[in-house]
C-alpha positions in Angstrom: 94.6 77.3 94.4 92.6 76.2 91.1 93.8 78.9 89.6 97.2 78.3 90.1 97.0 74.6 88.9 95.1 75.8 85.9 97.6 78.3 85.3 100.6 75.6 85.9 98.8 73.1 83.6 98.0 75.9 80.6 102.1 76.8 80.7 103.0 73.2 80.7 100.8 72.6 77.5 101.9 75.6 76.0 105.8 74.9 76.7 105.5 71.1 75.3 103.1 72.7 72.2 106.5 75.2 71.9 108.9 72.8 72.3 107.0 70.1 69.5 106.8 72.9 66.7 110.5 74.0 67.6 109.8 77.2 68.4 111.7 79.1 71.3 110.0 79.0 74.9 107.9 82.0 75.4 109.2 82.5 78.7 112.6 83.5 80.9 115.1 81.1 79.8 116.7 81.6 83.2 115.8 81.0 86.5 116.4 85.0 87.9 114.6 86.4 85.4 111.6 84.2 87.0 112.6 85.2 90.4 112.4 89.2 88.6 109.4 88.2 87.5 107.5 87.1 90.8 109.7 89.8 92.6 107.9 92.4 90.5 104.2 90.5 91.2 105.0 90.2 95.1 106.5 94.3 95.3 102.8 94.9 93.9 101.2 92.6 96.6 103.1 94.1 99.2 102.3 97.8 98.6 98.8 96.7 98.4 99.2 95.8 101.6 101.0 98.4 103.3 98.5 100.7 101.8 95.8 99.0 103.5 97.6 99.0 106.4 98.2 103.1 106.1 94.6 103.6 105.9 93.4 102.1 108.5 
């Protein structure tokens, strides 16, 4: 769970620091694309898992 925090503080420095030189947001401006993104994180959890699952 630190990591996560860490990881939410980090991209909320780095979106203000963004956002302050005017620069475009280095990240999905829309909120599927996010959803893509953690779809394509949980698909690789989940395999993980099955596969674990196969072998035992």
């Amino acid at each position: 769970m630190k990591e996560v925090l860490l990881a939410l503080v980090a991209g909320l420095v780095v979106g203000m620091l963004f956002k302050f030189l005017k620069l475009p947001l280095p990240a999905p401006p829309v909120f599927s694309a996010v959803v893509g993104v953690f779809g394509v994180y949980f698909g690789g959890v989940l395999l993980e898992w099955v596969m674990k699952l196969v072998q035992h």
